[in-house]
Structure formats: structure tokens, C-alpha cells
PyMOL Python script that loads the backbone (N, CA, C, O; Angstrom):
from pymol import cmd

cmd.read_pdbstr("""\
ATOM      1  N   UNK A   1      -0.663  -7.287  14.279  1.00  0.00           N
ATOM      2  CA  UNK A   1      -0.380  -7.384  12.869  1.00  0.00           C
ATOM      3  C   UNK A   1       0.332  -6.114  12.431  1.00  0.00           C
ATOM      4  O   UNK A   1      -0.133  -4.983  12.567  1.00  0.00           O
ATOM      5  N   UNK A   2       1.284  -6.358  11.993  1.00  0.00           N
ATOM      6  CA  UNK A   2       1.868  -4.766  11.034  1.00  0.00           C
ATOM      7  C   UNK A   2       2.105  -4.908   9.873  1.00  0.00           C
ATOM      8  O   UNK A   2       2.551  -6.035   9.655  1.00  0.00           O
ATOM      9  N   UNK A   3       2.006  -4.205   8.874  1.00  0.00           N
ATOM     10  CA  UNK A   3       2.587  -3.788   7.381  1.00  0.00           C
ATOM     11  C   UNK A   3       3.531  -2.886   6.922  1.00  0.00           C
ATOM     12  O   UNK A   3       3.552  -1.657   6.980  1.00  0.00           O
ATOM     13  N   UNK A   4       4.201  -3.579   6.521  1.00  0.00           N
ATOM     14  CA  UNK A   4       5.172  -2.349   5.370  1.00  0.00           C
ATOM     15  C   UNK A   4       5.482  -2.339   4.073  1.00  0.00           C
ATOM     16  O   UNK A   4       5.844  -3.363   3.494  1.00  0.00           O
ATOM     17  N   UNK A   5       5.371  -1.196   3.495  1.00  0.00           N
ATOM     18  CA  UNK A   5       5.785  -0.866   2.188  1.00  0.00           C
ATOM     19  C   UNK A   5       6.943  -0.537   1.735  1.00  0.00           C
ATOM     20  O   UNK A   5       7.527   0.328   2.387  1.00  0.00           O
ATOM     21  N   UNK A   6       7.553  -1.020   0.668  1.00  0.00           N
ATOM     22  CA  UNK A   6       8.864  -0.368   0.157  1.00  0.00           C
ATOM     23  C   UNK A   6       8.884  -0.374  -1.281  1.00  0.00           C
ATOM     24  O   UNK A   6       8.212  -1.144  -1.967  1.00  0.00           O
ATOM     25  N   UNK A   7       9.582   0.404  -1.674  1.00  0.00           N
ATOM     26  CA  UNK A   7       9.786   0.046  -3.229  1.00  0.00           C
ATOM     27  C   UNK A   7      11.055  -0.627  -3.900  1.00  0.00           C
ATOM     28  O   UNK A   7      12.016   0.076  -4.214  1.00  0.00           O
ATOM     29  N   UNK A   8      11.050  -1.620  -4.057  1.00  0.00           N
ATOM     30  CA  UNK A   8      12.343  -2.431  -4.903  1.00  0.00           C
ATOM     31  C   UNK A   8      12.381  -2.649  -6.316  1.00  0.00           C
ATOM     32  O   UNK A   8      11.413  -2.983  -6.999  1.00  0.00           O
ATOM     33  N   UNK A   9      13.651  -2.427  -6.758  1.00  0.00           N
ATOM     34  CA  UNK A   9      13.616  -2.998  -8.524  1.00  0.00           C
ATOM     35  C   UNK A   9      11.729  -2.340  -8.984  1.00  0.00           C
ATOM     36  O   UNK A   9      10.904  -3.194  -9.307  1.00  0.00           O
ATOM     37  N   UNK A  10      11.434  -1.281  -8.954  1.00  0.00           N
ATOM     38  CA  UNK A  10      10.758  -0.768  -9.982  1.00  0.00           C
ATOM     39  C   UNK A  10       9.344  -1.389  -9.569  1.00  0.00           C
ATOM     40  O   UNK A  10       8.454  -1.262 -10.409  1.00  0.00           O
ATOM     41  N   UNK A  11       9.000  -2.109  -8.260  1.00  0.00           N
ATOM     42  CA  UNK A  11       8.182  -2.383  -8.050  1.00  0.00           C
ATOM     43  C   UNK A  11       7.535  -2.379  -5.969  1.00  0.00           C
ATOM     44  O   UNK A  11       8.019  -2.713  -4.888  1.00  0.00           O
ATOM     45  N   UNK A  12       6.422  -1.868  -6.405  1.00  0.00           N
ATOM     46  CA  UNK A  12       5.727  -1.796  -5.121  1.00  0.00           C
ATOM     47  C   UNK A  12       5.699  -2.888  -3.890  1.00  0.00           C
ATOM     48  O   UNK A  12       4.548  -3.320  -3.947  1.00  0.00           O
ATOM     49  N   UNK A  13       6.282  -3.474  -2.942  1.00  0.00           N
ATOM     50  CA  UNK A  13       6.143  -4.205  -1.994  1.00  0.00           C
ATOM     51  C   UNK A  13       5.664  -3.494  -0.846  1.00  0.00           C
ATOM     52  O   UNK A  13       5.936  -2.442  -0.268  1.00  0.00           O
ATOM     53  N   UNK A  14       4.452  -4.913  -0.658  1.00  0.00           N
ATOM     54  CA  UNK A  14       3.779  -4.403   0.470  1.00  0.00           C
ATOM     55  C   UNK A  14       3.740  -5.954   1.404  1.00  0.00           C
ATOM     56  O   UNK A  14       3.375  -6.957   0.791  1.00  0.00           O
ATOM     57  N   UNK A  15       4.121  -6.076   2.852  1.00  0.00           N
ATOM     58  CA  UNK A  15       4.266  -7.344   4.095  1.00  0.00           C
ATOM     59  C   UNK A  15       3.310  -6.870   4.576  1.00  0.00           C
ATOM     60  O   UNK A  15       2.951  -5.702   4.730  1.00  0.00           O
ATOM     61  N   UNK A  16       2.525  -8.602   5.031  1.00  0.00           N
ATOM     62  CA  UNK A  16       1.825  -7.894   6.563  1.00  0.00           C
ATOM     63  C   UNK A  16       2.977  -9.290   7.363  1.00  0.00           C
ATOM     64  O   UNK A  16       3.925  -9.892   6.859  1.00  0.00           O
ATOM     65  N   UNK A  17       2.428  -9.387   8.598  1.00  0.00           N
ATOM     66  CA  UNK A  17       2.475 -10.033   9.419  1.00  0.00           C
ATOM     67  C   UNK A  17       1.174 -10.323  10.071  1.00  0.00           C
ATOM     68  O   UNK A  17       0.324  -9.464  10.307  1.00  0.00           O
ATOM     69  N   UNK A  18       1.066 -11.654  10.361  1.00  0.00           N
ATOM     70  CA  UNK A  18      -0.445 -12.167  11.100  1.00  0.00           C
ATOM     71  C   UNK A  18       0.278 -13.256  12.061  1.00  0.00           C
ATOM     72  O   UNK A  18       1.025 -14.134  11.629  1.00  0.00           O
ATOM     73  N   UNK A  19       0.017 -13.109  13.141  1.00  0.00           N
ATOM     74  CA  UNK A  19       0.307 -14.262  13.968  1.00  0.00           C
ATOM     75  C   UNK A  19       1.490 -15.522  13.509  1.00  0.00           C
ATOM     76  O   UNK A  19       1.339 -16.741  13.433  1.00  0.00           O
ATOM     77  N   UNK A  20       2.596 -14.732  13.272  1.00  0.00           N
ATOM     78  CA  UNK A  20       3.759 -14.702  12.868  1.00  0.00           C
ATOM     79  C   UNK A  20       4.055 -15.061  11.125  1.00  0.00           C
ATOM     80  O   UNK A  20       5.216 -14.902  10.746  1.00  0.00           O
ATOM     81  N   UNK A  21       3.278 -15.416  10.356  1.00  0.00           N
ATOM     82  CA  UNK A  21       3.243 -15.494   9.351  1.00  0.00           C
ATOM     83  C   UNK A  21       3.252 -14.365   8.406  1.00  0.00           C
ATOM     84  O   UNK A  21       2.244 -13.666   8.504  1.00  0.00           O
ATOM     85  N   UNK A  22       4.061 -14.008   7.563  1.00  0.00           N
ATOM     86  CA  UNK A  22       4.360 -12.723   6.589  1.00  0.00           C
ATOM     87  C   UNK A  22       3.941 -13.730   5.510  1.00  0.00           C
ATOM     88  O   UNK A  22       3.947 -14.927   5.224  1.00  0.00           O
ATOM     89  N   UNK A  23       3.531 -12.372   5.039  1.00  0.00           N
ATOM     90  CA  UNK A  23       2.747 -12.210   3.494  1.00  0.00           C
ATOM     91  C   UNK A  23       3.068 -11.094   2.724  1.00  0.00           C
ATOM     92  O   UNK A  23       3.028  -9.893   2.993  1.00  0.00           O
ATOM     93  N   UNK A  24       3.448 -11.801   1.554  1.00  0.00           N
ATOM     94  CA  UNK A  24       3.883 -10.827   1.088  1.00  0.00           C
ATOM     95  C   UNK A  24       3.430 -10.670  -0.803  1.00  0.00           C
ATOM     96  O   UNK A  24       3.428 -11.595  -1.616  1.00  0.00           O
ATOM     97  N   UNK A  25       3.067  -9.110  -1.077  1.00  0.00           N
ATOM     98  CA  UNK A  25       2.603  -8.734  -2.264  1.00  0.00           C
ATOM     99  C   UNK A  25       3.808  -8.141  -2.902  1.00  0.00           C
ATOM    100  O   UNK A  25       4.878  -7.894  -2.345  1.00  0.00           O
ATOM    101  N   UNK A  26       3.444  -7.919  -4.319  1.00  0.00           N
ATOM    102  CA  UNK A  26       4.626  -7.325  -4.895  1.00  0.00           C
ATOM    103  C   UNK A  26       3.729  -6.953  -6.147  1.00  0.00           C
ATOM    104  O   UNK A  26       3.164  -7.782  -6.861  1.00  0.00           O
ATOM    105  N   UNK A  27       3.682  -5.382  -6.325  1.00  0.00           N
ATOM    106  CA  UNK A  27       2.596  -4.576  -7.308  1.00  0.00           C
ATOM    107  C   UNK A  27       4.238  -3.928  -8.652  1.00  0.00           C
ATOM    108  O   UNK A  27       5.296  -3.407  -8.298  1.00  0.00           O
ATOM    109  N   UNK A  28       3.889  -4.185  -9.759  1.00  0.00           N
ATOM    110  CA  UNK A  28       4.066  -3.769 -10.741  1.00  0.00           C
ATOM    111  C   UNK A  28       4.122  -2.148 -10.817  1.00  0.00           C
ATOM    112  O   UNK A  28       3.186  -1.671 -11.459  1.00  0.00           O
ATOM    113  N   UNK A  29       5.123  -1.134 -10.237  1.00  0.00           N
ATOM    114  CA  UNK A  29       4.528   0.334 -10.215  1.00  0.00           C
ATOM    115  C   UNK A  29       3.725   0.802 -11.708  1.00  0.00           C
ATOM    116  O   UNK A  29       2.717   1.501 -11.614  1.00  0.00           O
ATOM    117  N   UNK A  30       4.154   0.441 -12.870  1.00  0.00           N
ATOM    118  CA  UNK A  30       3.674   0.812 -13.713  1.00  0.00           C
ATOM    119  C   UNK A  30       2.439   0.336 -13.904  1.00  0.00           C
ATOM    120  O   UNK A  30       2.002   0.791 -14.961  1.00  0.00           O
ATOM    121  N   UNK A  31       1.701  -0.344 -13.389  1.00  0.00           N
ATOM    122  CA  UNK A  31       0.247  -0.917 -13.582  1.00  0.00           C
ATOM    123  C   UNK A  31      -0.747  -0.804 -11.758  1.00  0.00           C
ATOM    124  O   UNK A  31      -1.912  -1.104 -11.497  1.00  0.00           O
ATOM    125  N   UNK A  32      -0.029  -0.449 -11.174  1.00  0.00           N
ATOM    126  CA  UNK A  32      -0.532  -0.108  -9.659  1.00  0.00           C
ATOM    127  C   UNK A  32      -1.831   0.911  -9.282  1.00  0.00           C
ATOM    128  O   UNK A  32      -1.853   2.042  -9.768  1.00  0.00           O
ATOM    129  N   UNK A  33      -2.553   0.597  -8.683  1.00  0.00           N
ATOM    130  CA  UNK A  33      -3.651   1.687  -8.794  1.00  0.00           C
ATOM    131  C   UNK A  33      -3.543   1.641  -7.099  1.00  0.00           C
ATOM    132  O   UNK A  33      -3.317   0.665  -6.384  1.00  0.00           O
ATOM    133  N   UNK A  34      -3.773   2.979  -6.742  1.00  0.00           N
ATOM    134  CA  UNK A  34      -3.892   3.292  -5.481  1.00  0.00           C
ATOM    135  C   UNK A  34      -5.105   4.452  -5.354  1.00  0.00           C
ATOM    136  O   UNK A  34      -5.266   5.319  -6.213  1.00  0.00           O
ATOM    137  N   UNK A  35      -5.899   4.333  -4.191  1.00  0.00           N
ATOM    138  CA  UNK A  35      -6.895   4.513  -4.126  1.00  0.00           C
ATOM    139  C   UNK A  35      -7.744   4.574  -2.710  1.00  0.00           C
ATOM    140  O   UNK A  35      -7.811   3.413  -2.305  1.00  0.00           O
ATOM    141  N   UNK A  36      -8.370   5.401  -1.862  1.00  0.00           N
ATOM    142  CA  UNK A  36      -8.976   5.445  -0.857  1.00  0.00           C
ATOM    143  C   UNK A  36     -10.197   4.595  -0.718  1.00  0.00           C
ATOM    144  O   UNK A  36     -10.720   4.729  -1.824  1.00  0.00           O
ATOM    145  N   UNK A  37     -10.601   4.176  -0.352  1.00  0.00           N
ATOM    146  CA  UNK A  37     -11.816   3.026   0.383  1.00  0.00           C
ATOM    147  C   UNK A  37     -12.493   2.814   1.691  1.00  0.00           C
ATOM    148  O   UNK A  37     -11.904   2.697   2.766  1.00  0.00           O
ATOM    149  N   UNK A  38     -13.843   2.771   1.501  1.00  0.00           N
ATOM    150  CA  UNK A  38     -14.720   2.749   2.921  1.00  0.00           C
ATOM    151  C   UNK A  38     -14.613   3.785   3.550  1.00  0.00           C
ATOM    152  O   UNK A  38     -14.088   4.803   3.099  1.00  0.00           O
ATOM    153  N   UNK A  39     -15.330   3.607   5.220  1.00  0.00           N
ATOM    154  CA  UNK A  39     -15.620   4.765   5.451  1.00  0.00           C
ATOM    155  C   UNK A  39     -14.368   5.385   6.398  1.00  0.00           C
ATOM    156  O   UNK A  39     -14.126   6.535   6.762  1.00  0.00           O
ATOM    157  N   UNK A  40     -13.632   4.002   6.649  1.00  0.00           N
ATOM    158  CA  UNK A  40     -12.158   4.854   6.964  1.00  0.00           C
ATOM    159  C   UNK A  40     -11.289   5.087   6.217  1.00  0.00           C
ATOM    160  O   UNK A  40     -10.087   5.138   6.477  1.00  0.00           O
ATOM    161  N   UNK A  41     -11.861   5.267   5.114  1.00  0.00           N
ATOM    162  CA  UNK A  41     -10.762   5.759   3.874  1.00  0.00           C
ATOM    163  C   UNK A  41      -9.317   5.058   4.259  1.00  0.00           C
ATOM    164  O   UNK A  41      -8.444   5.715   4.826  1.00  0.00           O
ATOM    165  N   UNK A  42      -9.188   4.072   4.008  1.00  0.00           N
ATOM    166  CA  UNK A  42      -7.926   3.262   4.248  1.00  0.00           C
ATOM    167  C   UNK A  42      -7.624   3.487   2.279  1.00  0.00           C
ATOM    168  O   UNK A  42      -8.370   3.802   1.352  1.00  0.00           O
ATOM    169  N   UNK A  43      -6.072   3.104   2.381  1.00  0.00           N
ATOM    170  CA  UNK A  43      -5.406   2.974   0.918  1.00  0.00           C
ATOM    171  C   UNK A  43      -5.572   1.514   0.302  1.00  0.00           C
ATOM    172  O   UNK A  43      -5.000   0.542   0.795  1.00  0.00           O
ATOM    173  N   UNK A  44      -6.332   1.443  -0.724  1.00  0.00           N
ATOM    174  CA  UNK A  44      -5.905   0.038  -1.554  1.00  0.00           C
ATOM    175  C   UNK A  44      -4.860   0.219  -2.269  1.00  0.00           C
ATOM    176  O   UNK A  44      -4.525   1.224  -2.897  1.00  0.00           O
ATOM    177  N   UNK A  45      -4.261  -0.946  -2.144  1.00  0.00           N
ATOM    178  CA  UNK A  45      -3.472  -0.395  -3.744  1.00  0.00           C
ATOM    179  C   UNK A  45      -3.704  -2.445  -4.508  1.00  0.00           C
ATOM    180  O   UNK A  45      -3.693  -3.561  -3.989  1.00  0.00           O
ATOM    181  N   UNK A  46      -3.861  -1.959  -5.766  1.00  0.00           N
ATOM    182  CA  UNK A  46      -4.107  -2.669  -6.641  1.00  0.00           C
ATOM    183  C   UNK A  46      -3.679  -3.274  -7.888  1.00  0.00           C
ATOM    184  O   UNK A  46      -3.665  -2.276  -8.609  1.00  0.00           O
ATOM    185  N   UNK A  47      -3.364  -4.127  -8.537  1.00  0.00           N
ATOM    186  CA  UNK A  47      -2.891  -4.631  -9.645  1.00  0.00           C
ATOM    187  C   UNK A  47      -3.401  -6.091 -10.082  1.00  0.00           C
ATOM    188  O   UNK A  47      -3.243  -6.985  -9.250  1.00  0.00           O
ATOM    189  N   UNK A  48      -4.006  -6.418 -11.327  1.00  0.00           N
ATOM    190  CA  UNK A  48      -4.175  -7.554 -11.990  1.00  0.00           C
ATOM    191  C   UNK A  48      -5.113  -8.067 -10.580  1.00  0.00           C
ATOM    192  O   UNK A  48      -5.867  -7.281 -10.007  1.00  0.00           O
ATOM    193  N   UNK A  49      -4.929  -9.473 -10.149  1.00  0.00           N
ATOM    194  CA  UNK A  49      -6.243  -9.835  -9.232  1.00  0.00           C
ATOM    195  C   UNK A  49      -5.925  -9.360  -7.852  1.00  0.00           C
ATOM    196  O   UNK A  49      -6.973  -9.121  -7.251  1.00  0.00           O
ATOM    197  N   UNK A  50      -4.779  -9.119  -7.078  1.00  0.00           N
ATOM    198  CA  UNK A  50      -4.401  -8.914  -5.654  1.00  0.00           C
ATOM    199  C   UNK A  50      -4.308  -7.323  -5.569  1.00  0.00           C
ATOM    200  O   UNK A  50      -3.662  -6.518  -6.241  1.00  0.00           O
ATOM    201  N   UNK A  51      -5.247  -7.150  -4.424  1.00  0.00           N
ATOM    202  CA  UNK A  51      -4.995  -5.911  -3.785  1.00  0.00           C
ATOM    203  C   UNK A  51      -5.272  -6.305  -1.980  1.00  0.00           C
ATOM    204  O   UNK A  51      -5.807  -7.191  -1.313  1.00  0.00           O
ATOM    205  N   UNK A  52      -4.577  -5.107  -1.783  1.00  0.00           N
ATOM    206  CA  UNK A  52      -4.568  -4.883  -0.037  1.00  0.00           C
ATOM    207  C   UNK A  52      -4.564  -3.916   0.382  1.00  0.00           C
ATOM    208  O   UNK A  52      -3.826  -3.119  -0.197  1.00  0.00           O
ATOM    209  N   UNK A  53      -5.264  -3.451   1.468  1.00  0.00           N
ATOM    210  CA  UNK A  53      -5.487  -2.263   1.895  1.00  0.00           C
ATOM    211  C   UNK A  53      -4.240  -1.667   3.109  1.00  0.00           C
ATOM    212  O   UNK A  53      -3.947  -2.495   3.971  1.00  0.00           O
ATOM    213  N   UNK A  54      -3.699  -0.621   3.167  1.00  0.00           N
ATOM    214  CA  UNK A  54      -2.900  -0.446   4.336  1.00  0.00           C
ATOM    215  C   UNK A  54      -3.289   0.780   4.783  1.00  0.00           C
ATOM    216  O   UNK A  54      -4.079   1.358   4.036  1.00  0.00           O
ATOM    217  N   UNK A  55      -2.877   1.517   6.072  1.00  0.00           N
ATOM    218  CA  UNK A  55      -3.360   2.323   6.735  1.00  0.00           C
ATOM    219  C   UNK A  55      -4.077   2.367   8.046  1.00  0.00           C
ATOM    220  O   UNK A  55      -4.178   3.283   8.863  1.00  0.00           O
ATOM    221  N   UNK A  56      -4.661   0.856   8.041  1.00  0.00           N
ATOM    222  CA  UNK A  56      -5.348   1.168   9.177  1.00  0.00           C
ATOM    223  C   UNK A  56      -5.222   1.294  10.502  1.00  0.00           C
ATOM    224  O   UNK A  56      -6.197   1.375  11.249  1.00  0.00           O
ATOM    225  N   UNK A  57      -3.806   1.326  10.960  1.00  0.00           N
ATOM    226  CA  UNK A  57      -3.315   1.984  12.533  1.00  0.00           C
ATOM    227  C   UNK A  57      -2.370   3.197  12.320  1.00  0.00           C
ATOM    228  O   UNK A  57      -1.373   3.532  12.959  1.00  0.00           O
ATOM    229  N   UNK A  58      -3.020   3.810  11.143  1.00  0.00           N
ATOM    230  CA  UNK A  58      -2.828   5.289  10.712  1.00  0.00           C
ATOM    231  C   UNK A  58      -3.963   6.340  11.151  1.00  0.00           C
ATOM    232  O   UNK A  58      -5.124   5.933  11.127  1.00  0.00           O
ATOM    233  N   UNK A  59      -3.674   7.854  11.606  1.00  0.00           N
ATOM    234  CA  UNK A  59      -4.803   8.713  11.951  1.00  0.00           C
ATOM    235  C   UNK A  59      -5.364   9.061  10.660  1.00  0.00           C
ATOM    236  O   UNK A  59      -4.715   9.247   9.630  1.00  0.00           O
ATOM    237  N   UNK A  60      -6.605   9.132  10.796  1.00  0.00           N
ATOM    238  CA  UNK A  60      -7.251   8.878   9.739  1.00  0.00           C
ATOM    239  C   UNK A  60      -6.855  10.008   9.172  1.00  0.00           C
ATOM    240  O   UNK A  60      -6.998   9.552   8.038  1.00  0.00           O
ATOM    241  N   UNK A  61      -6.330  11.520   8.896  1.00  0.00           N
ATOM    242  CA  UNK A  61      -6.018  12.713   8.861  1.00  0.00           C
ATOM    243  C   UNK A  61      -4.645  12.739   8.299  1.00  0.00           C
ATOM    244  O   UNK A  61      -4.108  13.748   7.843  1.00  0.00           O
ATOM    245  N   UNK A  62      -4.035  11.372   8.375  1.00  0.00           N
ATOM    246  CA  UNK A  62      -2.468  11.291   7.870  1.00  0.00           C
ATOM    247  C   UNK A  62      -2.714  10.195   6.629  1.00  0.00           C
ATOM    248  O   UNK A  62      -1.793   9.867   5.881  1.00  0.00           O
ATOM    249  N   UNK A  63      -3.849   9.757   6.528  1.00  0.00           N
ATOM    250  CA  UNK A  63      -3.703   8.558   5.815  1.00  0.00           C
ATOM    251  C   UNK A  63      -4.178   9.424   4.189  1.00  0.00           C
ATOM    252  O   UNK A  63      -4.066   8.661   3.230  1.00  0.00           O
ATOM    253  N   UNK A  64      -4.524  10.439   3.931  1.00  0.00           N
ATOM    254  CA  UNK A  64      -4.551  11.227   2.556  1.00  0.00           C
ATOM    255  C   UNK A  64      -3.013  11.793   1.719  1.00  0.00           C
ATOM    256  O   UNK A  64      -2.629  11.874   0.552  1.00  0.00           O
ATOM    257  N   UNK A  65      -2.215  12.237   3.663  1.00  0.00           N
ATOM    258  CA  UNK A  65      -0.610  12.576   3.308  1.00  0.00           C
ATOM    259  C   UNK A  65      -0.158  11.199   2.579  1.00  0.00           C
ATOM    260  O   UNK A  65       0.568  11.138   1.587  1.00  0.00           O
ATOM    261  N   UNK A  66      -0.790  10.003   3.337  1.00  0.00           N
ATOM    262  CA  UNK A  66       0.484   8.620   3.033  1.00  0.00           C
ATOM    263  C   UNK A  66       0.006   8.279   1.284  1.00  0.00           C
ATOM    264  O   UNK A  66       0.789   8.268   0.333  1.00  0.00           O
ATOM    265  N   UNK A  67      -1.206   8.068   1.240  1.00  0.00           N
ATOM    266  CA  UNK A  67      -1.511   8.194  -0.543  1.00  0.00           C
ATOM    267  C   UNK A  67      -0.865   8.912  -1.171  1.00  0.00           C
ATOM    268  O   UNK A  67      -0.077   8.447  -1.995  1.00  0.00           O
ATOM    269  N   UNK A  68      -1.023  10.575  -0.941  1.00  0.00           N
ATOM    270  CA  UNK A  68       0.312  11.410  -1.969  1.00  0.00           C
ATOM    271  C   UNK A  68       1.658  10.956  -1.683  1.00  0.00           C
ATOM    272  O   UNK A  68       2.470  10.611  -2.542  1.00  0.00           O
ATOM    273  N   UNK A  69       1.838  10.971  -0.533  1.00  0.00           N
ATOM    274  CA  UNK A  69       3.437  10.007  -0.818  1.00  0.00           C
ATOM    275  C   UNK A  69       3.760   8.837  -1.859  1.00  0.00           C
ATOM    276  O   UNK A  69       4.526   8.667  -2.808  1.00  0.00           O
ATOM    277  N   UNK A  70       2.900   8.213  -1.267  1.00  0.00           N
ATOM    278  CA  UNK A  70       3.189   6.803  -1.820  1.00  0.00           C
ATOM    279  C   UNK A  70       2.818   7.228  -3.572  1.00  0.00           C
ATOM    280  O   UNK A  70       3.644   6.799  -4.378  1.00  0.00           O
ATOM    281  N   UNK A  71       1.951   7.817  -3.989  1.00  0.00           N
ATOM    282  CA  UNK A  71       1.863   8.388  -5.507  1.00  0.00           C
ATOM    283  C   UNK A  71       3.240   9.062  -6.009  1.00  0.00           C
ATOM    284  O   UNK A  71       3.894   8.808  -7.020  1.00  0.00           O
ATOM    285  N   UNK A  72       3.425   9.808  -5.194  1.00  0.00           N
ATOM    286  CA  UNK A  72       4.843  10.519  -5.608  1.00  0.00           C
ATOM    287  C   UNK A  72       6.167   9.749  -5.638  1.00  0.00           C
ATOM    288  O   UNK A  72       7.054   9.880  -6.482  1.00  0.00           O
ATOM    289  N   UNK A  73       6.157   8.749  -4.360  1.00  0.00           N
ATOM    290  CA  UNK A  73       7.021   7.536  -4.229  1.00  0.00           C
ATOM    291  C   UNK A  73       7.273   6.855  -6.171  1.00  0.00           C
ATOM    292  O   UNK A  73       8.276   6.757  -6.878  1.00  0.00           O
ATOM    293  N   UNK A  74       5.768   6.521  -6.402  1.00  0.00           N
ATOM    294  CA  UNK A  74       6.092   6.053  -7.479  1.00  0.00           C
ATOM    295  C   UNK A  74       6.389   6.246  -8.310  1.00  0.00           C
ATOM    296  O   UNK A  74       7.020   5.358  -8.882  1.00  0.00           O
ATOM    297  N   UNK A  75       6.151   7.620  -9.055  1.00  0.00           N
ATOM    298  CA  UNK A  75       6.131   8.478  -9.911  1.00  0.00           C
ATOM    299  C   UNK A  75       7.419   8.495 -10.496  1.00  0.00           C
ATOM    300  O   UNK A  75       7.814   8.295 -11.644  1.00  0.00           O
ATOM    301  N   UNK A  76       8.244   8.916  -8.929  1.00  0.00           N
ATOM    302  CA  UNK A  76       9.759   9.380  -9.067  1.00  0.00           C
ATOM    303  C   UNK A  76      10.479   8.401  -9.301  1.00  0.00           C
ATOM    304  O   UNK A  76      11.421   8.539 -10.081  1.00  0.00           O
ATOM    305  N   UNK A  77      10.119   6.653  -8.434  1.00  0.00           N
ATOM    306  CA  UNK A  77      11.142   5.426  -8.613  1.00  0.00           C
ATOM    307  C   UNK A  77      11.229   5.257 -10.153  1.00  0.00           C
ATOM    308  O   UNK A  77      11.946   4.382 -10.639  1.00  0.00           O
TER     309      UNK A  77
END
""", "prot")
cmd.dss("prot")
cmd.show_as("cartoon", "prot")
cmd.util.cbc("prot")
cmd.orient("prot")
């Protein structure tokens, strides 16, 4: 399974892939909440009813850098 994030038109996209099927979210940056969770502190990020967590074939030690990114990511789009 893999995920990626990007930011388009003013808004947060996040894919996974599952056994060839993509899925795909699309977060509002201005209403987006991002946020650490559990005990592997993986990233949610959140809006209105859908959230998803990403990070988790991240070292757990990089996954605090990828939150300030991704905060700053938004900040600036």
C-alpha cells in the first residue's frame, strides 16, 4: 500500500493505494486539522467527517519533521 500527499488548487490531497485500488481524499486547507495519534504517533489530518492517517512506513523520528512540513506546506499555499 502507499500514500501521497500534494497540494492542489488551495487544497490538501491525500491517495492511498490498496490492492490496486486508489482512494482518494481531498481536505479543504483552510479547515484541515493535522495532528499526531497513537502510540506511533502517525499524522491525521482531518476535516468535516473524513480523516486519514499517513506516516506509517515513515521513521518514527521523521514523522514530527513531516507534520511541520506539511503545516508550513499549508500555511504558505
Amino acid at each position: 500500500m502507499g500514500r501521497v500527499w500534494f497540494l492542489r488548487g488551495g487544497r490538501l490531497v491525500v491517495e492511498s493505494e490498496r490492492a490496486g485500488v486508489v482512494r482518494r481524499c481531498a481536505f479543504d486547507r483552510d479547515r484541515v486539522r493535522l495532528h499526531a495519534v497513537g502510540q506511533q504517533v502517525l499524522i491525521e489530518v482531518r476535516s468535516g467527517g473524513q480523516a486519514v492517517e499517513i506516516g506509517r512506513h515513515l521513521r518514527s523520528d521523521l514523522r514530527p519533521v513531516l507534520l511541520n512540513e506539511l503545516r508550513r506546506a499549508l500555511r504558505e499555499a
